[in-house]
Backbone as a ProteinNet text record, in pm:
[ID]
protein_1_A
[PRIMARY]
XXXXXXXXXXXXXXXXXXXXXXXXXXXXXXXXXXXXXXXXXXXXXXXXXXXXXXXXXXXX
[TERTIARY]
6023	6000.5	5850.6	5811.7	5642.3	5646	5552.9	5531.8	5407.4	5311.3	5186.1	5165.2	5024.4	4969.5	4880.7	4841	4650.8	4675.9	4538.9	4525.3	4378.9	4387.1	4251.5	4258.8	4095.9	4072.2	4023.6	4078	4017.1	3919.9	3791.5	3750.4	3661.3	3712.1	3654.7	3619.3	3547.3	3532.2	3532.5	3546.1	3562.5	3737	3794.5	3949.4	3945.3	4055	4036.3	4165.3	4268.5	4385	4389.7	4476.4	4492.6	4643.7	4567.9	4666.4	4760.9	4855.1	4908.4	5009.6	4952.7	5018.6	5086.5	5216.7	5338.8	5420.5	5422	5528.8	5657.4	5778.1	5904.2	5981.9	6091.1	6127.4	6175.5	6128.5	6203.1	6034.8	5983.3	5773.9	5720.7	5817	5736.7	5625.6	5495.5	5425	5503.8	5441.4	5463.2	5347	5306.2	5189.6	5297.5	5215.9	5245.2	5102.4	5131.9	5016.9	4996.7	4918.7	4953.3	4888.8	4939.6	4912.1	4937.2	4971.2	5028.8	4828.7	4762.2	4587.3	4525.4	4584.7	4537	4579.2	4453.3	4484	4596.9	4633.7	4722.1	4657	4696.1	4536.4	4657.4	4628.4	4768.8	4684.5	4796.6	4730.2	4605.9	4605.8	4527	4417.2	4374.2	4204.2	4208.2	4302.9	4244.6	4207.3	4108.3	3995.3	4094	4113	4239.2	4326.9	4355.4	4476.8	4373.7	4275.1	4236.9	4143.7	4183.2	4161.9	4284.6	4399.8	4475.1	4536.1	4552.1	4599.7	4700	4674.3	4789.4	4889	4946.1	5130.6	5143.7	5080.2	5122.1	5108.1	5031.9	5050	5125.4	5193.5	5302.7	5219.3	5235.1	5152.5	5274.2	5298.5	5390.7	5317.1
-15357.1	-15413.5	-15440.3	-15363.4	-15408.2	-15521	-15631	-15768.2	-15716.5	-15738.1	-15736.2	-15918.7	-15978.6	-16062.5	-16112.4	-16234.2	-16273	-16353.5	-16375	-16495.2	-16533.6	-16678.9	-16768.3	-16865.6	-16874.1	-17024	-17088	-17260.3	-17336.6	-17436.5	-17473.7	-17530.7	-17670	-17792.1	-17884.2	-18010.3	-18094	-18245.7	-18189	-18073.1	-18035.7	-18003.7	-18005.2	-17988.6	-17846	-17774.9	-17617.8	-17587.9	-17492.7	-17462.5	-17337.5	-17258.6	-17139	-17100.8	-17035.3	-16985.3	-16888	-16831.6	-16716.6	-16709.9	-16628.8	-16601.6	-16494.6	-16497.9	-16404.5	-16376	-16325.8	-16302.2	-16311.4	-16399.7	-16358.9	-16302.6	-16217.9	-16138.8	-16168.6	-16276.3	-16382.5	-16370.2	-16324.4	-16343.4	-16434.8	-16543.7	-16687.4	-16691.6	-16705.6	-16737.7	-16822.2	-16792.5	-16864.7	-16888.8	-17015.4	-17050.7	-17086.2	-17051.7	-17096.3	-17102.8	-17251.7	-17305.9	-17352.1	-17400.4	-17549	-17652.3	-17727.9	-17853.9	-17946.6	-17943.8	-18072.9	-18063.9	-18014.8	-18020.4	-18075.9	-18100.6	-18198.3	-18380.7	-18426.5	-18562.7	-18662.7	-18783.3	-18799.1	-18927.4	-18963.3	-19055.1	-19131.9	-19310.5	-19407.8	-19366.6	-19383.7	-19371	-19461	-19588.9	-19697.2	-19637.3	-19497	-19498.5	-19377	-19342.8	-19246.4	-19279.4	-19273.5	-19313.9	-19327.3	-19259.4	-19239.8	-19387.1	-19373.9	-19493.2	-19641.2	-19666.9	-19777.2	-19781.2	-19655.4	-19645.3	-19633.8	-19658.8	-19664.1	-19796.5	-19803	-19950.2	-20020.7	-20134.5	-20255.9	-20240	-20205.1	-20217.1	-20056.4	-19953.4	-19849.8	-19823.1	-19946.7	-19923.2	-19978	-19940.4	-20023.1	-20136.3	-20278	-20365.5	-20439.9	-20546.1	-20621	-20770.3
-3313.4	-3444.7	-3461.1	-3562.1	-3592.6	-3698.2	-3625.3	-3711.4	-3742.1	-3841.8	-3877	-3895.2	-3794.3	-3768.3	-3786.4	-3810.4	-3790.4	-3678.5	-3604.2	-3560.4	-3571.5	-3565.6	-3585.1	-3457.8	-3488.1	-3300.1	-3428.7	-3387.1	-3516.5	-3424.6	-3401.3	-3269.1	-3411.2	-3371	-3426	-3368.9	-3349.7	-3286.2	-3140.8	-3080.1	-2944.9	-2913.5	-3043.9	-3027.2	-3058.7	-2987.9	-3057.8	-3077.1	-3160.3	-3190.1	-3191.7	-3142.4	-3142.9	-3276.8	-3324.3	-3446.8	-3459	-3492.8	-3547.1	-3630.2	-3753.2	-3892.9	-3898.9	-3979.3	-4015.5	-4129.5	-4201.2	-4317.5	-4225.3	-4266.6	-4251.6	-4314.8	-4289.8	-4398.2	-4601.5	-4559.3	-4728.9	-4736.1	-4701.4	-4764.6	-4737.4	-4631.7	-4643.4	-4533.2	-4542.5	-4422.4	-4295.6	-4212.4	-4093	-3989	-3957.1	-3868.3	-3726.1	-3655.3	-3485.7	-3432.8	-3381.4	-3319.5	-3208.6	-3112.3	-3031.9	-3079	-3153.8	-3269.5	-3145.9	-3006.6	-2948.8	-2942.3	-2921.3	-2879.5	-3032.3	-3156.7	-3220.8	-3209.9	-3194.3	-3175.5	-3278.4	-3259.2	-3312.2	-3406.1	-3523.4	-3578.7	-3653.9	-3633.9	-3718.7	-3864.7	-3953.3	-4104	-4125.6	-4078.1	-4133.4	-4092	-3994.9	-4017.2	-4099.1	-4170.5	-4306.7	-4410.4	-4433.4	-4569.8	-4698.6	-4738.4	-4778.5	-4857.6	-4731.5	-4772	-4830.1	-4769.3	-4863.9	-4962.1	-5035.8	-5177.8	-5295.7	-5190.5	-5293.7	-5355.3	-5463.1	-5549.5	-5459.1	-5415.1	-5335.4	-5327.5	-5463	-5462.3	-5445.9	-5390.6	-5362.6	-5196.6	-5138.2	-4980.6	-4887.5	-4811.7	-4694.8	-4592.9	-4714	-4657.2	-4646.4	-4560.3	-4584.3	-4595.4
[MASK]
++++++++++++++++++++++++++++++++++++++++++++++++++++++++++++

């Protein structure tokens, strides 16, 4: 069976990911990675979140 493929190295902060892309037969992309080599980050240090309005954040 011929798959036609990409792959990408994503190398950032000194973290690097190895990629590979696929059509499945329904057309849908498909990534396979090793994502366990991205770090794991709690929400509260994404910039992000404390810009958003009070009653929209999980404050208790």
């Amino acid at each position: 069976m011929k798959i036609e493929y990409v792959t990408a190295v994503v190398k950032e902060g000194g973290v690097k990911v190895d990629q590979l892309f696929f059509h499945d037969p329904d057309g849908y992309m498909v990534e396979i990675c090793n994502c366990q080599n991205l770090p794991v980050l709690p929400l509260s240090s994404c910039p992000i979140t404390n810009k958003l309005p009070k009653g929209n954040r999980n404050e208790e």
